[in-house]
C-alpha positions in Angstrom: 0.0 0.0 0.0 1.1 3.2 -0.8 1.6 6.2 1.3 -1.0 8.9 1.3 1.0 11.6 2.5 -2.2 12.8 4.3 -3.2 13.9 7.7 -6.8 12.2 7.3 -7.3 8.5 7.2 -9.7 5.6 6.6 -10.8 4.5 9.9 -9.9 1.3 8.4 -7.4 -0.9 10.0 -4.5 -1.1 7.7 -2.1 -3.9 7.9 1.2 -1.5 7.2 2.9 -1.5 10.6 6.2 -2.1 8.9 5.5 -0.9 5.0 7.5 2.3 5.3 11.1 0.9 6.0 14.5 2.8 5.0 16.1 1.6 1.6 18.3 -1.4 1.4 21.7 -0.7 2.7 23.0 -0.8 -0.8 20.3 1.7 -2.0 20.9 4.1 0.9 24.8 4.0 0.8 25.1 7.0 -1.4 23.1 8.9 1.4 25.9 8.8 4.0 28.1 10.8 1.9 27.4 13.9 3.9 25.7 15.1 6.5 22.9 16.8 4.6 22.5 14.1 2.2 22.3 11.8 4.9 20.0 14.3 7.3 18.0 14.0 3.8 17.8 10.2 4.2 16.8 10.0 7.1 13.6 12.7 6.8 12.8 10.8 3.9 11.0 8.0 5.9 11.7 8.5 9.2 8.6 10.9 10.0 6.4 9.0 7.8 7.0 5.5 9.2 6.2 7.3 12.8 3.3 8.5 11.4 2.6 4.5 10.3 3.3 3.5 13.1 1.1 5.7 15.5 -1.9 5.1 13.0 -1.0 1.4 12.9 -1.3 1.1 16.6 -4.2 2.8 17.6 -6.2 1.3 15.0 -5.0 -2.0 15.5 -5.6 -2.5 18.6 -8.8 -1.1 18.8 -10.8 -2.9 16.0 -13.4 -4.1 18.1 -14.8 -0.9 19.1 -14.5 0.2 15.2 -18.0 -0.7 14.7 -19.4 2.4 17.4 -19.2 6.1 15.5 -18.5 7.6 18.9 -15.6 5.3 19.4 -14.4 5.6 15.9 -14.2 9.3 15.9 -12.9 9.3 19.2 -9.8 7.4 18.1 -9.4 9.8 15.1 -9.2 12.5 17.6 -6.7 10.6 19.8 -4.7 10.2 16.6 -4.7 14.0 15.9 -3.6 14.6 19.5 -0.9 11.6 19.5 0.8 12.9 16.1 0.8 16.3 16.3 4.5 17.1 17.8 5.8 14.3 15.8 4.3 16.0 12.6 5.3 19.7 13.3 7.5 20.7 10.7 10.3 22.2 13.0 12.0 18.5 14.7 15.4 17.6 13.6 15.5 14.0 14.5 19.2 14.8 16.2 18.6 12.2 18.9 17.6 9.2 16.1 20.2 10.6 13.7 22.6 10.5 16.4 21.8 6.7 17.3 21.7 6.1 13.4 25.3 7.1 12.6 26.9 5.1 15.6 25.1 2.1 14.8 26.1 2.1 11.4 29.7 3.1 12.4 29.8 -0.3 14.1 28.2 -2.2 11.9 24.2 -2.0 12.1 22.1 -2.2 9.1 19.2 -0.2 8.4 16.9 -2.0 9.1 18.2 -3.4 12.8 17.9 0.7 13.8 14.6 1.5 12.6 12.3 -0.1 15.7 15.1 2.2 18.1 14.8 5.0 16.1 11.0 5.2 16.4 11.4 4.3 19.9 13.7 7.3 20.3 11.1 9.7 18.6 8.3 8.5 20.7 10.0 8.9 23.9 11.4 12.7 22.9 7.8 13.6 22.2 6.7 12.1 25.3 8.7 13.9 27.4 8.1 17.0 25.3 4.4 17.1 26.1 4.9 16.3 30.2 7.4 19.0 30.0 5.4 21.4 28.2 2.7 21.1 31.1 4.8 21.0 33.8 6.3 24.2 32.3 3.1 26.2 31.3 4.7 26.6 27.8 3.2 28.5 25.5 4.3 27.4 22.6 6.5 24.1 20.6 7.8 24.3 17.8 6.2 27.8 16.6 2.9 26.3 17.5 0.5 26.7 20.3 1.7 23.5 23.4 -0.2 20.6 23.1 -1.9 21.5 26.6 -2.9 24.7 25.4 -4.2 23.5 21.9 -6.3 20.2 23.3 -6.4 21.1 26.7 -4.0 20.0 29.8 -5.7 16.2 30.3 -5.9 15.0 27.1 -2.1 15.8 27.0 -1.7 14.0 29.8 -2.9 11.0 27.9 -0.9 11.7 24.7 2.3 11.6 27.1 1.2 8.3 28.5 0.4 7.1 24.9 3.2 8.0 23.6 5.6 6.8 26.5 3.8 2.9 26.4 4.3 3.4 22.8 8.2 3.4 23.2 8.0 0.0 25.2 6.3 -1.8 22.7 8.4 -0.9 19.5 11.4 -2.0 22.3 9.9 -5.0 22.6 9.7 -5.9 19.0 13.0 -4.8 18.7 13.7 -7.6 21.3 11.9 -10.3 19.4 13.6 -9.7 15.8 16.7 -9.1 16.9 17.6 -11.1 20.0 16.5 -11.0 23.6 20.2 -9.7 24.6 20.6 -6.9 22.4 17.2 -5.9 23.1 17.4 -6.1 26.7 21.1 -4.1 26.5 19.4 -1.2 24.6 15.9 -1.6 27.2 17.8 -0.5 29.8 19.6 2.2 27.9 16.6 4.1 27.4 15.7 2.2 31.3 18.3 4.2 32.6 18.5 7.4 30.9 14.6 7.7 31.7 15.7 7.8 35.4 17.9 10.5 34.6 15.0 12.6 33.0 12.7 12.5 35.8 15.5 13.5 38.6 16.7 16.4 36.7 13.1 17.4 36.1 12.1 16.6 39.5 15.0 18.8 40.7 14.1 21.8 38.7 10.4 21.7 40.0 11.8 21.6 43.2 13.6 24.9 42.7 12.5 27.8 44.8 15.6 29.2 46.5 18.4 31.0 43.7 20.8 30.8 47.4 20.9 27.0 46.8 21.9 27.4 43.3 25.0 26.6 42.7 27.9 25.5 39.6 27.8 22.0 40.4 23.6 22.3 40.4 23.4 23.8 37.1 25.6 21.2 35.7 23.5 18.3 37.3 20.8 19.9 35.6 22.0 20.5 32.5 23.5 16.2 32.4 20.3 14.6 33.6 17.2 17.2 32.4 18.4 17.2 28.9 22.0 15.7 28.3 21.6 11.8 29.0 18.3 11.2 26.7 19.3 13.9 24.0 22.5 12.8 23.3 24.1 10.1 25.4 21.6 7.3 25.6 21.1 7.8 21.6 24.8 7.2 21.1 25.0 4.4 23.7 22.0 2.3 21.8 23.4 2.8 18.7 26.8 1.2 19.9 24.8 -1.7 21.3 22.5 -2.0 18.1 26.2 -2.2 15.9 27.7 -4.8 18.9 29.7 -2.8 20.9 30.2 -3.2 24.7 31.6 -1.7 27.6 34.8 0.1 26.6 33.5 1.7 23.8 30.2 2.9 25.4 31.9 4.5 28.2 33.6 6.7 26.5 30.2 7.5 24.4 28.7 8.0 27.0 30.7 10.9 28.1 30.8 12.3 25.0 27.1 12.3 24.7 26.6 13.9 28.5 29.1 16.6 27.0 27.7 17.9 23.5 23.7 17.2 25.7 25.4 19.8 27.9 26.2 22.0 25.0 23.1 21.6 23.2 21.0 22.8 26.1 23.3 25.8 27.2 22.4 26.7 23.1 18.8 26.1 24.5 19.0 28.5 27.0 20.6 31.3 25.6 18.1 31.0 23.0 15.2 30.9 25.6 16.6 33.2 27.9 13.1 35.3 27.9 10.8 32.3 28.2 13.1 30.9 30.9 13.0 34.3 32.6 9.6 34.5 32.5 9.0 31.2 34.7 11.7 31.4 36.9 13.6 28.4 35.2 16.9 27.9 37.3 19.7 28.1 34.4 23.5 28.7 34.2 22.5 31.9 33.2 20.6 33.5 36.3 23.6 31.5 38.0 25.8 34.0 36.9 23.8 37.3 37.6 22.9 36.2 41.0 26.4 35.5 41.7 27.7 39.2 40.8 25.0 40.9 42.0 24.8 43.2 44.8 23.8 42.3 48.3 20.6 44.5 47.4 20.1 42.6 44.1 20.5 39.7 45.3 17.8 40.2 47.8 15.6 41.0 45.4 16.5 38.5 42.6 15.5 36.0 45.6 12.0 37.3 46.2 11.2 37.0 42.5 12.0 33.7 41.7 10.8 32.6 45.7 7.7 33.9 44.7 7.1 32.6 41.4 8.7 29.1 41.8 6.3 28.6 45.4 3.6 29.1 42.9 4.6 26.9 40.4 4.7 24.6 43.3 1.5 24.7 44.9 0.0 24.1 41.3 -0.2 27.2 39.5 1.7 25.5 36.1 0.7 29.2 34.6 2.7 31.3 37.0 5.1 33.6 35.5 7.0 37.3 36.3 5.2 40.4 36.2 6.7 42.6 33.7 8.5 44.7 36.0 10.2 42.0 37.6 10.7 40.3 34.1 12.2 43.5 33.0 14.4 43.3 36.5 16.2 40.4 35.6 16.3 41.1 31.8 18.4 43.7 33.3 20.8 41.9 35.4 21.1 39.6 33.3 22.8 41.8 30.7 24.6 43.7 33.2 26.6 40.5 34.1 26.3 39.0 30.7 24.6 35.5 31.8 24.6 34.8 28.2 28.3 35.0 27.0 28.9 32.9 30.7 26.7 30.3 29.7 28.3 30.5 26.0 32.0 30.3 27.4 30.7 27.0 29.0 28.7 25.7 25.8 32.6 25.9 23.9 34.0 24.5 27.0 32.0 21.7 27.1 32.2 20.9 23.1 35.4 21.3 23.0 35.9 18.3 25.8 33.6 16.0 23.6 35.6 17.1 20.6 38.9 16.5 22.3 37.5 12.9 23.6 36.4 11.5 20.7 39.0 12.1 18.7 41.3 10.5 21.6 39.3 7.5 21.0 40.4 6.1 18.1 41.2 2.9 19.6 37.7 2.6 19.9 35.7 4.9 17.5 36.6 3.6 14.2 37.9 5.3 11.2 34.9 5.3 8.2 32.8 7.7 6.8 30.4 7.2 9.6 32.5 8.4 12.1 33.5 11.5 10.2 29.6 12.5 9.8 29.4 12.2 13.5 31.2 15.4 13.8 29.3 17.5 11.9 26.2 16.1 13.9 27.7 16.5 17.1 29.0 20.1 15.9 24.7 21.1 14.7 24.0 19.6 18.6 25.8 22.1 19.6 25.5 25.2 17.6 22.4 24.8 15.8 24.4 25.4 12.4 25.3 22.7 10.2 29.7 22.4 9.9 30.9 24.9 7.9 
């Protein structure tokens, strides 16, 4: 069956869980010849056979109920609701891409990294729409939050969805190719999950910018962001092309180190939405820690206030404008920014200067070499010059 390349299907079940499938490796080897023709490949199917695959699902295992019209339009809504992040137009795929290229630079076909890739781009969206309410964010991805456009429990549901979903295409995984390798790249995403829920855990627990310090930023930075956005990709992908301990050590650091980067970009990016809702960030680090006694005393009331709020349930709360303006201001007047940029370079260059120590154990091949200029977009948001 063909694709339709439309939003709006039959309510029919289709039997197409696996139709859209990446070329054969001799077909797609051309595509690894650089990183835009392989960042090409990859959006070529990737989105759609996510798109398959969350139609395939919900209709599939709900064909009993197809015979209802309430049921049946209720599952088309659910299907709206459940695609929509993975559909808008602005995701990069970095963390599957990521997981693609190490595979294959140890050895994984195609087809052995599709299941982990989808599994990798379920879980991101998951955790995108529980962080989006737990944030009060307004928007993702130049569009209104899911929250905000389908209201705050149905995206509660669309998180649990999309979070069972990642245990299930695991699963499979597991069955075609081998319980070991399966249960090696389960705890992967196991583990890395547990890292995502403290360092979220830890920043809704924030209240008090006195309890801030270097070594908190940086343990927010590894486990909020850095472990599933770059680390556990890299590690799975080493484990999906055979690779064991020594090699995914050293991954792993790596990974923790460009995650780092890539969310410092984040949030000198975001600095006014971050402001805004009090977000505890390298940035307001910084200010508070060259400000005056008299600033600082103030700085603290603000983001008491706001984060006690956020607290006790009010996902909404955000600065008043004067305060916003406030910090705005010290944040510029100790340049929170260019710190958290010093560190971003600081913490690339230690990937940089890691992997290519690594030799013994990240092989030379084309592969590796288009690592690079991923790692390098992770952490600039530019593709290599």
């Amino acid at each position: 069956m063909a694709l339709t390349g439309t939003k709006t299907r039959d309510i029919k079940h289709e039997e197409s869980a696996e139709h859209v499938s990446p070329r054969t490796d001799a077909e797609a080897d051309a595509r690894y010849e650089s990183i835009a023709s392989f960042s090409d490949y990859i959006n070529s199917f990737l989105p759609q056979a996510l798109e398959e695959r969350i139609h395939s699902r919900l209709y599939g295992s709900s064909e009993e109920y197809m015979s209802n019209g309430t049921m049946r339009e209720t599952i088309k809504k659910l299907e709206a609701m459940v695609a929509d992040y993975p559909e808008r137009g602005k995701a990069k795929l970095l963390r599957s891409k990521l997981m693609w290229l190490v595979g294959k630079m140890y050895g994984a076909t195609d087809d052995e990294l599709l299941l982990p890739a989808i599994a990798i781009e379920l879980s991101q969206n998951a955790v995108l729409v529980a962080d989006d309410i737990e944030d009060g964010a307004l928007l993702r991805r130049g569009e209104k939050a899911l929250q905000r456009k389908y209201g705050t429990n149905n995206a509660i549901n669309v998180s649990l969805y999309l979070n069972k979903e990642v245990w299930i295409a695991l699963s499979e995984y597991s069955k075609k190719y081998g319980e070991e390798n399966g249960r090696l790249v389960r705890e992967v995403f196991d583990r890395y999950a547990d890292q995502t829920l403290y360092g979220q855990t830890m920043e809704l627990e924030f209240s008090d910018l006195e309890t801030l310090t270097f070594d908190t930023c940086g343990m927010l930075l590894a486990c909020k962001t850095a472990g599933y956005s770059a680390a556990a990709p890299a590690v799975a992908g080493a484990i999906i092309g055979g690779k064991r301990q020594g090699a995914l050590d050293a991954l792993e650091t790596i990974g923790i180190l460009v995650g780092m980067s890539f969310q410092l970009r984040d949030d000198i990016s975001d600095i006014e939405e971050d402001v805004y809702k009090g977000t505890p960030t390298l940035l307001i680090y910084k200010a508070y820690q060259d400000a005056s006694p008299k600033e600082k005393e103030r700085l603290r009331s603000i983001y008491s206030e706001v984060n006690e709020r956020r607290k006790d349930g009010y996902l909404d709360a955000r600065l008043s404008e004067p305060d916003f303006n406030y910090v705005m201001g010290l944040m510029k007047k100790y340049d929170g920014a260019g710190y958290a940029e010093q560190w971003r370079e600081k913490y690339f260059d230690g990937a940089k200067e890691l992997y290519f120590g690594s030799r013994d154990i990240i092989p030379d091949n084309k592969y590796s070499e288009l690592i690079i200029g991923l790692l390098y977009e992770y952490a600039s948001g530019k593709p290599l010059p």
